[in-house]
SEBAKE-683761 format. One record per residue (C-alpha): x, y, z; residue in one letter. Coordinates in nm, 2 decimals. Example, Ala and Ser with C-alpha at 12.3 -4.5 7.8 and 13.67 -1.06 7.14 Angstrom:
2
+--------+--------+--------+------+
:      X :      Y :      Z : tike :
+--------+--------+--------+------+
:   1.23 :  -0.45 :   0.78 :    A :
:   1.37 :  -0.11 :   0.71 :    S :
+--------+--------+--------+------+
//
This chain:
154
+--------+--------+--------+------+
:      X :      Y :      Z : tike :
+--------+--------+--------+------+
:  -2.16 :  10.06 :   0.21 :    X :
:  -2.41 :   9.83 :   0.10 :    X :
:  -2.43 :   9.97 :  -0.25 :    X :
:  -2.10 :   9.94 :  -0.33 :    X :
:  -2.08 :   9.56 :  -0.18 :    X :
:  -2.41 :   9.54 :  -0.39 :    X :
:  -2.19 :   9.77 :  -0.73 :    X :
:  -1.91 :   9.54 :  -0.63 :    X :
:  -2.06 :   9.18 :  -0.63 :    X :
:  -2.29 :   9.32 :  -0.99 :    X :
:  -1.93 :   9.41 :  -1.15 :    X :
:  -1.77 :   9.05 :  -1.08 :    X :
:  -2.10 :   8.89 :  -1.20 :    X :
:  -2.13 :   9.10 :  -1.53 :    X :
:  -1.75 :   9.07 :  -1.62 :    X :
:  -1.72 :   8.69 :  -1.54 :    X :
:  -2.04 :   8.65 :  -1.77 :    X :
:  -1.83 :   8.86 :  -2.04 :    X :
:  -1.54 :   8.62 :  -2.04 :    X :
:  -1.72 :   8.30 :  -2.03 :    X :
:  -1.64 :   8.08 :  -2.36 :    X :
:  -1.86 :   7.94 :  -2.62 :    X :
:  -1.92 :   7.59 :  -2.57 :    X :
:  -1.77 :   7.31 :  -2.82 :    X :
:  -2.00 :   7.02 :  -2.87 :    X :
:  -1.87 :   6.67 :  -2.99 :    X :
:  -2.14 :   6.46 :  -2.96 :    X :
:  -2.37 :   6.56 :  -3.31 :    X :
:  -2.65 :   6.41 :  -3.14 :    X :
:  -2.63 :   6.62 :  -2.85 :    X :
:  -2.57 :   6.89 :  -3.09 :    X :
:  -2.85 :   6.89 :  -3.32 :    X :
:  -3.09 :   6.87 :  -2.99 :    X :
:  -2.95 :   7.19 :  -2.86 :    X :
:  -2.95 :   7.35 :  -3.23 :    X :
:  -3.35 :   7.25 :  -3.21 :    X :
:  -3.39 :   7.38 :  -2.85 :    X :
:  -3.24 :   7.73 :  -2.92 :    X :
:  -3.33 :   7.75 :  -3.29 :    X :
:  -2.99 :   7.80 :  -3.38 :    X :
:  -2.79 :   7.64 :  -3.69 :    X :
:  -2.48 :   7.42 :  -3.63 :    X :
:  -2.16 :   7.52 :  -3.71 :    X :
:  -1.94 :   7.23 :  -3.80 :    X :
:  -1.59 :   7.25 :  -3.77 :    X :
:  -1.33 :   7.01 :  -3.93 :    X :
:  -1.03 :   6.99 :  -3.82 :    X :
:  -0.68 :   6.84 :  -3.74 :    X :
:  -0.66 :   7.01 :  -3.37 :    X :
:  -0.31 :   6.83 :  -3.31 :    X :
:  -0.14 :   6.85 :  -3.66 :    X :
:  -0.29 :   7.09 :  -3.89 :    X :
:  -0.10 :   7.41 :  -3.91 :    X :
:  -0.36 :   7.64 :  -4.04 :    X :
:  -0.68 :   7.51 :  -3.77 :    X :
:  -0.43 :   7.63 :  -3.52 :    X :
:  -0.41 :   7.95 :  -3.70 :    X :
:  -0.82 :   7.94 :  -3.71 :    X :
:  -0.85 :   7.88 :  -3.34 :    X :
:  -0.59 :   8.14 :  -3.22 :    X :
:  -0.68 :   8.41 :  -3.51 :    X :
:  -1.05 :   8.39 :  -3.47 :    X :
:  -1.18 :   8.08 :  -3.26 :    X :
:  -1.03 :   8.21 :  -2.93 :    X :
:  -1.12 :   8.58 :  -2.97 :    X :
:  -1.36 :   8.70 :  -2.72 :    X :
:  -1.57 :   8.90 :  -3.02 :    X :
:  -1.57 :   8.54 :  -3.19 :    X :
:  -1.70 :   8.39 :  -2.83 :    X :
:  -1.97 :   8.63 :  -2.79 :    X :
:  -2.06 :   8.55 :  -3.18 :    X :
:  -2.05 :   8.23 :  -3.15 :    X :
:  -2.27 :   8.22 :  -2.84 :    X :
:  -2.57 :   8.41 :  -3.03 :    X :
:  -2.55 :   8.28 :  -3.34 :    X :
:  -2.48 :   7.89 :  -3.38 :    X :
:  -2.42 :   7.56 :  -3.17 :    X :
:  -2.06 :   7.48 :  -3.27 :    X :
:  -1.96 :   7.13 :  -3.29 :    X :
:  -1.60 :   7.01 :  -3.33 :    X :
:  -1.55 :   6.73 :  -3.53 :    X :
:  -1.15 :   6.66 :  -3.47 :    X :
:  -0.93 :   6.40 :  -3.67 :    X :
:  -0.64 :   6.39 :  -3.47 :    X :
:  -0.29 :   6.21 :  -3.49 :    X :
:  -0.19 :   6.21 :  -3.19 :    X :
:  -0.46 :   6.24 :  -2.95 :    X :
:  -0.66 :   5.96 :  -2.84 :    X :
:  -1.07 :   6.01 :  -2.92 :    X :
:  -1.33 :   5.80 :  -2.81 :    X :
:  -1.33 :   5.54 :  -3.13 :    X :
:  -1.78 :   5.61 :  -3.10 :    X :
:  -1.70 :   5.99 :  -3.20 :    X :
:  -1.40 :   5.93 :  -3.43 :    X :
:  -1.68 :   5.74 :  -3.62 :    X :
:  -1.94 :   5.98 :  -3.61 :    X :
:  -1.69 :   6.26 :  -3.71 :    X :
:  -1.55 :   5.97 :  -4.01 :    X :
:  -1.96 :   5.95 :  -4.12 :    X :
:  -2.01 :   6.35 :  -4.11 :    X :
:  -1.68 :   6.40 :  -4.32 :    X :
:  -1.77 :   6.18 :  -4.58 :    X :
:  -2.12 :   6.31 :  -4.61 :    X :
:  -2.03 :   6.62 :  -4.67 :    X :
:  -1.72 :   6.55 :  -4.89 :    X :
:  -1.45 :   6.70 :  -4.67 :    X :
:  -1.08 :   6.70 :  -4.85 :    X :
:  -0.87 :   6.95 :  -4.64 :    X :
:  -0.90 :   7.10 :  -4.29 :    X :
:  -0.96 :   7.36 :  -4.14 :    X :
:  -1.32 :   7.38 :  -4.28 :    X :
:  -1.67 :   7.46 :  -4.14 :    X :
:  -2.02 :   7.43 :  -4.28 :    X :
:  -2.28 :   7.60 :  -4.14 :    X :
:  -2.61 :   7.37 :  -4.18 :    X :
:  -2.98 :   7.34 :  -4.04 :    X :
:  -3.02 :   7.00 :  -3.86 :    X :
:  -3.33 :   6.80 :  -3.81 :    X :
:  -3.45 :   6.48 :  -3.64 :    X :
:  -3.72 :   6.25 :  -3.71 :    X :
:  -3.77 :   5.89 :  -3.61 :    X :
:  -3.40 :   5.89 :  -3.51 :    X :
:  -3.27 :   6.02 :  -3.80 :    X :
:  -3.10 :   6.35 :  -3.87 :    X :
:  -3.03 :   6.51 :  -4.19 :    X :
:  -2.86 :   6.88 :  -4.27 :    X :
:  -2.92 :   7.16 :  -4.47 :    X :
:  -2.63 :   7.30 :  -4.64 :    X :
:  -2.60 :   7.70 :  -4.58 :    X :
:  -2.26 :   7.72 :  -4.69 :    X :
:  -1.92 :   7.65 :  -4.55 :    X :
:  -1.61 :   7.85 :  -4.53 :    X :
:  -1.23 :   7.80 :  -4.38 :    X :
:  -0.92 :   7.98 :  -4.30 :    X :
:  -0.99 :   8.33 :  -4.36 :    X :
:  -0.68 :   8.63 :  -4.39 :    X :
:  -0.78 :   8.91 :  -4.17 :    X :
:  -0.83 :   8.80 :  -3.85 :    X :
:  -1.21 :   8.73 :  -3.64 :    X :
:  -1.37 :   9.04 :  -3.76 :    X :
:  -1.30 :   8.94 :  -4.13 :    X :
:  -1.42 :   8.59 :  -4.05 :    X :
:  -1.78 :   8.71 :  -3.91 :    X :
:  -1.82 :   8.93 :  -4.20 :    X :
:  -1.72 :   8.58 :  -4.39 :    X :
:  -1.97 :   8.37 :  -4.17 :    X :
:  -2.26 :   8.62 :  -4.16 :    X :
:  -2.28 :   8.60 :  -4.52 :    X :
:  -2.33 :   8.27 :  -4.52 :    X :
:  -2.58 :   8.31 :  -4.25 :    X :
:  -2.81 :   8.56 :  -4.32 :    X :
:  -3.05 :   8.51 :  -4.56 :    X :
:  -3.04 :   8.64 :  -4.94 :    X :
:  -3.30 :   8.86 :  -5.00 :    X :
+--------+--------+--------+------+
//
């Protein structure tokens, strides 16, 4: 009796640490500090969350996707850096996002740039690996996108 109390209580821990999500950051700052802490790269995502047609397609095509969650989760920090129309954001993050966007020269949402963040004295400054967008095929084609990015060139 015990070992299956013990099988049963292992099987609800194991399966509810399968279906937790990947966590969206919004605060860069916070961001690059965990990207430094985990030696992971941040993945920046622009996007219209409450207008843009094709970010919605992103997020339920491949954002949502448990294979893209467990991705996610070993691979990058993911930051979301949301210019909305309708929704209120906190006017301290609508500028930070306003700064990022123009820094790296964003003209049309969805997109996501995968970069290597560092601090010093305060200061933070990114690495360009690449970026990348909407892409046809669903969340296995937009790993294999991603990875390519990611991995180096040898």
């Amino acid at each position: 009796m015990k070992y299956l109390i013990l099988f049963f209580a292992v099987s609800m821990s194991l399966n509810a640490f399968a279906q937790e999500k990947a966590i969206w950051q919004t605060d860069v700052v916070k961001a690059v500090d965990i990207s430094a802490k985990e030696n992971k790269p941040l993945f920046l995502y622009f996007t219209g969350s409450d207008w843009c047609g094709w970010c919605k397609r992103l997020q339920s095509e491949v954002f949502t996707q448990p294979k893209f969650q467990t991705w996610a989760k070993k691979n990058v920090i993911l930051v979301e850096l949301d210019f909305p129309r309708k929704t209120q954001v906190d006017p301290a993050i609508m500028q930070q996002n306003r700064e990022i966007a123009q820094m790296f020269g964003i003209a049309g949402y969805p997109t996501v740039w995968f970069v290597i963040a560092s601090k010093k004295d305060n200061q933070i400054s990114f690495e360009k690996l690449g970026s990348t967008g909407y892409v046809a095929g669903g969340v296995e084609a937009w790993i294999e996108n991603a990875e390519k990015i990611l991995l180096p060139k040898n």
